[in-house]
N, C-alpha and C positions, 0 to 999 in steps of 0.2 A: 880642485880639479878631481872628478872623479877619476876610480880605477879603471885601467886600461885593461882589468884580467877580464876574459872572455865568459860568461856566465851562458846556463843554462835558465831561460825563460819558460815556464808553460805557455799555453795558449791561449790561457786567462790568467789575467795579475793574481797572485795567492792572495790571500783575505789576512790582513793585519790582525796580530794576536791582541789578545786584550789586555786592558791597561793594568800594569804590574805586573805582565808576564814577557819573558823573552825565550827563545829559541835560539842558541848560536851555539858554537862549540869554542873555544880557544888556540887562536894560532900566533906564536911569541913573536909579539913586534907591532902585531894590528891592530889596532886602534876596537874597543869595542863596540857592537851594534849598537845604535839610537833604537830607543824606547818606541813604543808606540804613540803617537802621538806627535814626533820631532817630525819638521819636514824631510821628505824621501833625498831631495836633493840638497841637501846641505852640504855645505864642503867639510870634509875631512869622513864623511858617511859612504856605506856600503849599503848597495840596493839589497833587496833581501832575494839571494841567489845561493846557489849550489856551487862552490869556485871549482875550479877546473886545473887540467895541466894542461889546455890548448895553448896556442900562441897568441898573444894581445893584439888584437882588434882597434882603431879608431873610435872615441866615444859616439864619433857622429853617426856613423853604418849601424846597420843593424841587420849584422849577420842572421840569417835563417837557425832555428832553435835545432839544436843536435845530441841525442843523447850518447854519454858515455858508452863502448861495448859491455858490455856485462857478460857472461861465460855462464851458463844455469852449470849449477851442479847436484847432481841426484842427493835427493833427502838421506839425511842420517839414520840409521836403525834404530829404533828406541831401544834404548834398554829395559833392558826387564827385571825385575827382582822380586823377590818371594812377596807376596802379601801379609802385611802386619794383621794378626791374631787382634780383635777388640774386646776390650777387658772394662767392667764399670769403673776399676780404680788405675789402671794404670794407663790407658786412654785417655780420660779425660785429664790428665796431667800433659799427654800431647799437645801439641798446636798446630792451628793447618789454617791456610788460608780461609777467609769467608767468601762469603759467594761474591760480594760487592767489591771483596779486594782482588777476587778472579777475575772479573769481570775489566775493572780496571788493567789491571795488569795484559788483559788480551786487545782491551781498545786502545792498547798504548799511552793513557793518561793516569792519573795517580789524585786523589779527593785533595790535596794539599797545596797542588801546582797548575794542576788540567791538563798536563804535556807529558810528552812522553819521559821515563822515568830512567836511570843509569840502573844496572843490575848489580846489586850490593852482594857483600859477601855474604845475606844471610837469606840471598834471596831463592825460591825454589829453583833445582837446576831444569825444571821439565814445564817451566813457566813458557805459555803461548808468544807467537810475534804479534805484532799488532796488525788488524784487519787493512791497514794502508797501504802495506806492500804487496808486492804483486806475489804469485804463488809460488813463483822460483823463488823473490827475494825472500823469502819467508823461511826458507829450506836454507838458506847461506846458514852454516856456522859462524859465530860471532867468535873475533879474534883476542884472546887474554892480553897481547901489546898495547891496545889501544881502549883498552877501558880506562876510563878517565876518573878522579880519586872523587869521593862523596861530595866535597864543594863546590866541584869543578875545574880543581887545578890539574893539569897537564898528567899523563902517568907515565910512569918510568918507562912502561916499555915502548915508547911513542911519543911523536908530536901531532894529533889529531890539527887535521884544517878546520878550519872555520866554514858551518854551515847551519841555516835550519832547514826544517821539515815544511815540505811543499804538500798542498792538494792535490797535487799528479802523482798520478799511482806509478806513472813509469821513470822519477824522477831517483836520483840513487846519490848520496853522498859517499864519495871516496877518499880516502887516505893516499895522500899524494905525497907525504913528508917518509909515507914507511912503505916500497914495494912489496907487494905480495901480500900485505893487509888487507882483513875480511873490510866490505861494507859494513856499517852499521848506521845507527841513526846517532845523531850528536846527543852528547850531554845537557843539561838542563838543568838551570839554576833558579831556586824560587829567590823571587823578589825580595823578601824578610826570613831570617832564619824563625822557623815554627813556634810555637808555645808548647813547653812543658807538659807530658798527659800525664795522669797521674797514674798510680799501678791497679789499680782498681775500675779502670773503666771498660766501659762496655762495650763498644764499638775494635775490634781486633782491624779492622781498615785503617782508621785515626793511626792506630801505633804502628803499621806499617809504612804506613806514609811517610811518619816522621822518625822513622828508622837512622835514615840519614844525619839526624841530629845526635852529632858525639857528648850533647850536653845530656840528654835524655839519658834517666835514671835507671832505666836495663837495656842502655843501647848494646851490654857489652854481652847479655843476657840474651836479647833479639838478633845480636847478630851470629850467635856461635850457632852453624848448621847441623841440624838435625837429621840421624838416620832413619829412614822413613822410608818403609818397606810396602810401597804403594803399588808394586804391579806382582805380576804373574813369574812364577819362578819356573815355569813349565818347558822353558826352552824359546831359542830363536824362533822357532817355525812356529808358534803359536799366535791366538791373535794378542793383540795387547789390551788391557782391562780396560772397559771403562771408564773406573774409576782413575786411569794413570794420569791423564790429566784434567783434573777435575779433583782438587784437594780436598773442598769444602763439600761432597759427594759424600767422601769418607764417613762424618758424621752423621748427617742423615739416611744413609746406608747402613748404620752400628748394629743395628736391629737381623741383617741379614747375614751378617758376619758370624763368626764363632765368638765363644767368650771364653775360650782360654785365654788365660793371660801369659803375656809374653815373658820370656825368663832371662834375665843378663845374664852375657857370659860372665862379669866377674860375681856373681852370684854362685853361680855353678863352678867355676874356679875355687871358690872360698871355701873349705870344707869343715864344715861344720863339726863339732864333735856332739852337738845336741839334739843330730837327727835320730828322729822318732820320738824325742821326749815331748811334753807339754808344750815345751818353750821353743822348738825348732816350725820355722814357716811354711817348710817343706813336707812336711809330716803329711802322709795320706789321711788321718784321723786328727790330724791337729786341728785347733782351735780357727783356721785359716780356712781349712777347707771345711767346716761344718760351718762357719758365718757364708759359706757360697750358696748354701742349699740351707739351712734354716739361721735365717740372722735373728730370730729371736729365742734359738738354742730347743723351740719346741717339736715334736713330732705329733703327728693324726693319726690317732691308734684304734683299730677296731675289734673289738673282741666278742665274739659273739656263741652260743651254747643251743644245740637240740637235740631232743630225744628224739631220733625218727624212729621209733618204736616199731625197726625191721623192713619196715614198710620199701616196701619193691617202686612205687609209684612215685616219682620227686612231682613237685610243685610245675605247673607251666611255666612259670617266672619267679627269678629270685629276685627281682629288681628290689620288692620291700624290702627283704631280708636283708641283704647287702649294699644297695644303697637307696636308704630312707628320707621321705620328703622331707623330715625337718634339717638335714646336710644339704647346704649348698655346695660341698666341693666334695668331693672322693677324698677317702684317708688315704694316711702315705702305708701302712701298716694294716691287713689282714689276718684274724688269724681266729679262723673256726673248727670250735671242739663239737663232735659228734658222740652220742651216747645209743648204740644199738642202730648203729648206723645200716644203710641199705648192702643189698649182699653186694653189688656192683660197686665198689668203691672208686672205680677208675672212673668211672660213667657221673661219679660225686664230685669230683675234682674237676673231670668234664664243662661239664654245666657251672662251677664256679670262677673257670678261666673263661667261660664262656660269656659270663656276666659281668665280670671286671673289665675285661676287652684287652688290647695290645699295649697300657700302659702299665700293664702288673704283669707280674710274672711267680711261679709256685718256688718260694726258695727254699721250703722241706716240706715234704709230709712223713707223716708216721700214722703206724697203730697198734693197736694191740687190742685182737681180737674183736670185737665190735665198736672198740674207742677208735676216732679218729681225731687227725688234727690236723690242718691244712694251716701254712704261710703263706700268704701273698703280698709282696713289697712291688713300689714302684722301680721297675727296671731302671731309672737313674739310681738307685739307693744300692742295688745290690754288691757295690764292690766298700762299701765301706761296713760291710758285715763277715763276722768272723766266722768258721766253724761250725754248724748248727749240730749241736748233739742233742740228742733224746735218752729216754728211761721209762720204764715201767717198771707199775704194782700190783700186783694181783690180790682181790682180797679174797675173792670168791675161789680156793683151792680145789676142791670137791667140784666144778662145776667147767665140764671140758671146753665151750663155748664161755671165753672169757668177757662176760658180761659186766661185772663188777669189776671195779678196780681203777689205776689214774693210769694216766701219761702224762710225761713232761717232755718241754722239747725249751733249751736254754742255747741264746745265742750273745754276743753283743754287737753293736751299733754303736760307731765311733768309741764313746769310754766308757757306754752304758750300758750293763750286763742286762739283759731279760731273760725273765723266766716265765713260760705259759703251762697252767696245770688244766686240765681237762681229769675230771672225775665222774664216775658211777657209784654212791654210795648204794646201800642195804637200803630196799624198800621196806615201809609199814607204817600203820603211826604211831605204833608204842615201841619201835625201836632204835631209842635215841642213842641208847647206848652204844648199838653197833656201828651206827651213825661216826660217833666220837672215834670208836677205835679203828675205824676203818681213816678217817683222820690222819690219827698218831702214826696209823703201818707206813700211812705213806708218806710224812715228812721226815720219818725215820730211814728209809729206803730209797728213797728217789736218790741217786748215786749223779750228781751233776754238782758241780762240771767236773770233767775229768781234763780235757786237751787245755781249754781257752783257761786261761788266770783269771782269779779272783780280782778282782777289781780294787774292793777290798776288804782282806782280810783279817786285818785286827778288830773287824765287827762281825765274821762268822762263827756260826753254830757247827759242830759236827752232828748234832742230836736233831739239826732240825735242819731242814736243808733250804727254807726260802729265807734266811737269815744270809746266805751268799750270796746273792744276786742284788743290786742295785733296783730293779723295778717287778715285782712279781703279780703276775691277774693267775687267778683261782678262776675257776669258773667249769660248770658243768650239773647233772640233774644230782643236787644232794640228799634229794628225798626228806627233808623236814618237811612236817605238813604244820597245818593250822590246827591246833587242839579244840577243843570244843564240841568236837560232833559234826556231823553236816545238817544237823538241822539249825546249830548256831549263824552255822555260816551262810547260809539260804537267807536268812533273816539279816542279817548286813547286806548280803548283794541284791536283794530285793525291796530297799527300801526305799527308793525313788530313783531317780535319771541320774543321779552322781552318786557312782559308791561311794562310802564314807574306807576310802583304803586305810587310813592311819588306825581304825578301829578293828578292822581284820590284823592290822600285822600286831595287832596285843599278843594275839594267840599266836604266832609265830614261833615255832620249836627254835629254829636260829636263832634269831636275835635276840631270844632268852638263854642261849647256852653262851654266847659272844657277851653279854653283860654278864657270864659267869666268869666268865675267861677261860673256856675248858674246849673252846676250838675256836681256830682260824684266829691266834694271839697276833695282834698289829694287825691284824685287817679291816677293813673300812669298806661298806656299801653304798651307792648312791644312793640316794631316794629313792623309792618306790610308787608312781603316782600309776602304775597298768593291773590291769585283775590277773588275779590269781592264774596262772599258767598250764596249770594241769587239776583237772583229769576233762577233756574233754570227747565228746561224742564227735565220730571220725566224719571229716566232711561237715560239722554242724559248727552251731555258736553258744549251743547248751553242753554243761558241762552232766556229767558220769551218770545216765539214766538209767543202766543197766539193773541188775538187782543185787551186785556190790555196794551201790552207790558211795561210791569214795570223796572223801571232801574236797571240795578245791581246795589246792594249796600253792605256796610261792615255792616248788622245788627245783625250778632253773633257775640259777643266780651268777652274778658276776662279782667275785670279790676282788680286791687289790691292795698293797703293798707297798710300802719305798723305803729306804734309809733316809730320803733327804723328805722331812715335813716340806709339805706344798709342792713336790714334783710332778704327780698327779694329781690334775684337774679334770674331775668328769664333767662333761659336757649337754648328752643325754643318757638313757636308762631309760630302755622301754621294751615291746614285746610287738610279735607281727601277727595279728591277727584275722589276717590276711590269709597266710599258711593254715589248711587246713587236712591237709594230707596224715598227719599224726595227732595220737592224742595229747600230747605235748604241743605248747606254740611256743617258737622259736625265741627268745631273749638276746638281748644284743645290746652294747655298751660303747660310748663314744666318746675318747679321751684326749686330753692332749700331755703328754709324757716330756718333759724336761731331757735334755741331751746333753754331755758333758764330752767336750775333747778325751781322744786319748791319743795313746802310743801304738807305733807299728811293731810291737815285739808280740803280737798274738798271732795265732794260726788264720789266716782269713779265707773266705771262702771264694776269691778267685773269681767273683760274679758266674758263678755253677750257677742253676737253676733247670728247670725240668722244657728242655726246649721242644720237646714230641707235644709235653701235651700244653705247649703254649701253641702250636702251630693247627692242633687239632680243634682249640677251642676257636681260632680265627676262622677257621675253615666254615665253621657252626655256625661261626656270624654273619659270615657273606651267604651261606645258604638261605638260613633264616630271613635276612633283607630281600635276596631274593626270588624268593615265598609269599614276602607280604607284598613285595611289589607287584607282583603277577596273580595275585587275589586282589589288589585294589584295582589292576586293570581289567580282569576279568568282571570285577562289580559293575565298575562304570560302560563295559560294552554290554551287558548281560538286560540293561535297562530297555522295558519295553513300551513303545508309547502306542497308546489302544486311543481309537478314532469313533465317538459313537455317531 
C-alpha cells in the first residue's frame, strides 16, 4: 500500500537519477528509496517526493500541487579578512581549491558521485550554493543541527526527513523532525565507497571528492581547516575582492600579488638569540634574504674610468658608455671614476641619472678636486647596503687644482665589503717611477674603513689598505704608456684591418711592472682585445697629430681584487669609441662579483640616496621623449608632395 503522506509533485515528473546513483536523505524507521531501475509502484516503495507536514490525503485524489511557505531572509554579509601576502615558497605549500573543483562545488555535483555534496569539515566556509535554487534560497544560512555525518548517518543535532532533489527550482526540502531548522538540500551517499588516490597525484578535484573517505591516507591531513586570508581587510563598507570567492583565482592571480612572505605568529613569538648572525632567518642580510634577490649569490657590476680632459662639452648620449650593445640586461651596480672631470659636476651626475632612468638611484658621490666618483645601484638594492665612506690622496702637493691623486669610496652589500679606487697618476713616458710611488702613497693612506667592520680581519694589512676589503676594482688614467717610440707603435696599428693587440701590450709599462710585482700586488686585468685609449685628436678617430706627437698608449685601465680566488668573474673589457668629446676614450668593465650573507651589527645606510637629483634626471627624460616626439610629428607633417 503506498504512503498516505501528502507530497509535493512538480508539473513534470523529475527525471530518474542514473544507475548506481541515489538521492535520499535518512529518516529512522523508513524503509530505504528503491534504485533506479525498481518499479515506481512497488509495495513497500516511496514515490520520489519532497515529504511534507501536511495532513494525509487518499491514495486515489490527487490533490492540486502546493508549495511549502518559505520566509526569504536578507543575505549574510560576507566577511572580510586581510588578504594573504604570496610568497614562491610559502604559497605554494598552500592549498586552494581548483577551478574544476569550484566549479563543482557551485553546480552542486562532486566528479565522484554527480550529486550534490554534504559540506565536510575541511570544506571552504565561503563555498557557492548550487545554481538550482532559487536566489532567496541561495542566501538561507545552512543550519550546524542538521548536517548529516560523512556516510550518511543521522547527526546528533537532528533527525533530517527523507528527501531528494527535484528539477523545480521552486521546490524546498524541510526539516520537519527539528522546528526552526534551516532548509537545506539532503545528504548523498555514493553507491561504492571510492578508491584510494595516492599522495602524489595530480588532479586536487579526485582528492576532494574523496575527502569523505576516512580510509584515505591524508583524510585527516585534508580535513584540518586552513586559515586563509582571502579577502579585503579594509572594513565592512568596502566592496569584497574578487578573489573572495574564487579560490583557484588565487594562483593564477600570484603574479599580481605581493611577494612578501607571510610570517607566523609562533615565529615571531619564538625569540631567537641568533638574530642577526649567519644562521638566524630573519636577518636583513642573512643568507634568506640575499637567495630573494640573487639565488645564485652573484651581483652585475660595472665599473667604468675617463679622462674628460676638463672638457666643458659632455657627449649627446651616454647610451655606449653606460649601457653597451654587447649587455643584454642593465647591471645591478654602477660605479664611474672621472679623472679631470668637467667644471659642472652636478650637470655629470645629471646626465648619468638621466641615462640609467628610474630604476637606479645615486647612493654616493664624492671628489676630490677634479677626481670624481659616482654609485649607482638598483633602488631594490639600496637597503641592504651599509654606510658608504670615502678618502682621499693627494700626490700632486705643489699643485692647487687637485689633478693628480686617488679617491676611495668603500661600502658593503649584505657580507661583502667593496672597495672602489679611481686614480690620476704622474704623466710621461719615462716616469715609471713616479708612477710606482704615487702607487705606494696611496695604499699606504687611504684611511678605510673607519665606521663599517672589517669583514675580515685576520687577513688585513695596516700597510696596505685593499688587503681589508673582500672585493676591490682599481681603476682610473695610470699613465703607463707603450715603450718603444711612436713610430714602433704606428707600425703595429698599421699593419692591416686587425691589429695585432697582444703585440702592442709587449711594450706595455704595466704589465711589465705587475710581472715585477712592484705595483698593483694581487691584482688581475681582463684581456685586452680594444686600441690603445689615448692620445687621441678631439672629435676624430686618429690618434695625437699635433707636433708632440705622443704614443698611443693603454692608460685607462680597470684593475681588480678578491680574497676568495674565483669571486670575480669578468665578463667584458672594452672601450667607447663612440665618445669622442676628449682625448681620452672612455674604458669600462663588466663583472659579475660573488656575494656572501652577512650580520645586521653594521652601520647601514637606511636606503639614503640623492632623491633631487633622482627626480631631476626623470624630469630630463620625459622632456627629452617629448622633444623627439614632437620632431617626429613635425617630420611627418612638414612633407611636401609637388604635382608636375
Amino acid at each position: 500500500m503506498p504512503s498516505k503522506a501528502e507530497s509535493l509533485r512538480p508539473s513534470e515528473p523529475a527525471p530518474q537519477p542514473p544507475e548506481g546513483r541515489t538521492l535520499q536523505g535518512q529518516l529512522p524507521g523508513a524503509p530505504l528509496a528503491p534504485r533506479a531501475g525498481s518499479p515506481p509502484d512497488a509495495p513497500g516503495s516511496e514515490s520520489p517526493a519532497l515529504a511534507c507536514s501536511t495532513p494525509a490525503t487518499p491514495s486515489g485524489e490527487d490533490p492540486p500541487a502546493r508549495a511549502a511557505p518559505v520566509t526569504p531572509r536578507p543575505p549574510a554579509r560576507p566577511r572580510l579578512e586581510r588578504a594573504l601576502s604570496l610568497d614562491d615558497k610559502g604559497w605554494r605549500r598552500r592549498r586552494f581549491r581548483g577551478s574544476q573543483e569550484d566549479l563543482e562545488a557551485r553546480n552542486g555535483t562532486s566528479p565522484s558521485r554527480g550529486s550534490v555534496q554534504s559540506e565536510g569539515p575541511g570544506a571552504p566556509a565561503h563555498s557557492c550554493s548550487p545554481p538550482c535554487l532559487s536566489t532567496s534560497l541561495q542566501e538561507i544560512p545552512k543550519s550546524r543541527g542538521v548536517l548529516g555525518s560523512e556516510r550518511g548517518s543521522p547527526s546528533s543535532g537532528g533527525n533530517p526527513l527523507s528527501g531528494v532533489a527535484s528539477s523545480s527550482p521552486n521546490l524546498l526540502h524541510r526539516n520537519a523532525a527539528v522546528a526552526g531548522s534551516s532548509p537545506r538540500l539532503p545528504s548523498l551517499l555514493p553507491p561504492r565507497p571510492p578508491p584510494a588516490l595516492s599522495l602524489d597525484i595530480a588532479s586536487d578535484s579526485l582528492r576532494t571528492a574523496n575527502k569523505v573517505d576516512s580510509d584515505l591516507a591524508d583524510y585527516k591531513l585534508r580535513a584540518q581547516p586552513l586559515l586563509v586570508r582571502a579577502h579585503s581587510s579594509l572594513g565592512p563598507g568596502r566592496p569584497r575582492s574578487p578573489l573572495a570567492c574564487d579560490d583557484c583565482s588565487l594562483r593564477s592571480a600570484k603574479s599580481s600579488f605581493s611577494l612578501l612572505a607571510p610570517i607566523r605568529s609562533k615565529d615571531v613569538r619564538s625569540r631567537s638569540y641568533l638574530e642577526g648572525s649567519l644562521l638566524a632567518s630573519g636577518a636583513l642580510l642573512g643568507a634568506d634574504e640575499l637567495a630573494r634577490y640573487f639565488p645564485d649569490r652573484y651581483v652585475a657590476l660595472f665599473v667604468a674610468t675617463w679622462n674628460m680632459q676638463g672638457q666643458k662639452e659632455l657627449p649627446p648620449s651616454l647610451d655606449e658608455f653606460l649601457l653597451p650593445a654587447e649587455a643584454d640586461y642593465a647591471q645591478d651596480l654602477y660605479v664611474i671614476g672621472v679623472q679631470e672631470g668637467c667644471s659642472d659636476r652636478r650637470e655629470w651626475e645629471t646626465r648619468l641619472q638621466e641615462t640609467l632612468g628610474p630604476h637606479y638611484v645615486l647612493l654616493s658621490s664624492a671628489a676630490h678636486g677634479v677626481l670624481y666618483m659616482s654609485l649607482f645601484i638598483r633602488r631594490d638594492l639600496i637597503w641592504f647596503c651599509s654606510e658608504v665612506e670615502c678618502s682621499t690622496v693627494t700626490t700632486r702637493i705643489v699643485s692647487q687644482i687637485k689633478t693628480k691623486g686617488a679617491l676611495g669610496v668603500s661600502f658593503t652589500f649584505f657580507g661583502t665589503s667593496f672597495l672602489f679606487i679611481t686614480s690620476h697618476f704622474t704623466s710621461g713616458d719615462g716616469k715609471v717611477a713616479e708612477r710606482l710611488l704615487d702607487y705606494t702613497r696611496t695604499v699606504q693612506a687611504l684611511a678605510l674603513p673607519r665606521n663599517v667592520p672589517d669583514t675580515n680581519p685576520y687577513r688585513s694589512s695596516a700597510a696596505d689598505v685593499t688587503t681589508r676589503f673582500d672585493e676591490v676594482f682599481w681603476f682610473g688614467d695610470f699613465n703607463f704608456r707603450l715603450s718603444g717610440g711612436r713610430t714602433a707603435v704606428d707600425t703595429l696599428l698599421c699593419q692591416g684591418l686587425v691589429v695585432d693587440v697582444p703585440a702592442l701590450l709587449q711594450h706595455d709599462q704595466l704589465i711589465r711592472e705587475m710581472r715585477k710585482g712592484s705595483i698593483f700586488k694581487g691584482f688581475q686585468e681582463p684581456d685586452i682585445h680594444f686600441l690603445p685609449s689615448y692620445k687621441f685628436d678631439i672629435g676624430k678617430d686618429t690618434y695625437d697629430s699635433t707636433s708632440k706627437q705622443r704614443t698611443p698608449s693603454y692608460t685607462d685601465r680597470v684593475l681588480y681584487r678578491s680574497r676568495h680566488k674565483g669571486d670575480i668573474c669578468p665578463v667584458s673589457y672594452s672601450s667607447c669609441p663612440g665618445i669622442k668629446t676628449s682625448d681620452h676614450r672612455p674604458v669600462y668593465g663588466l663583472f659579475r662579483v660573488k656575494v656572501r650573507p652577512g650580520r645586521d651589527n653594521i652601520p647601514l645606510a637606511a636606503g639614503k640616496f640623492d632623491r633631487e637629483l633622482y627626480l631631476l634626471g626623470i624630469k630630463r627624460r620625459i622632456s627629452k621623449e617629448i622633444q623627439r616626439q614632437q620632431a617626429l610629428q613635425s617630420q611627418n607633417s612638414s612633407t611636401i608632395c609637388s604635382v608636375s
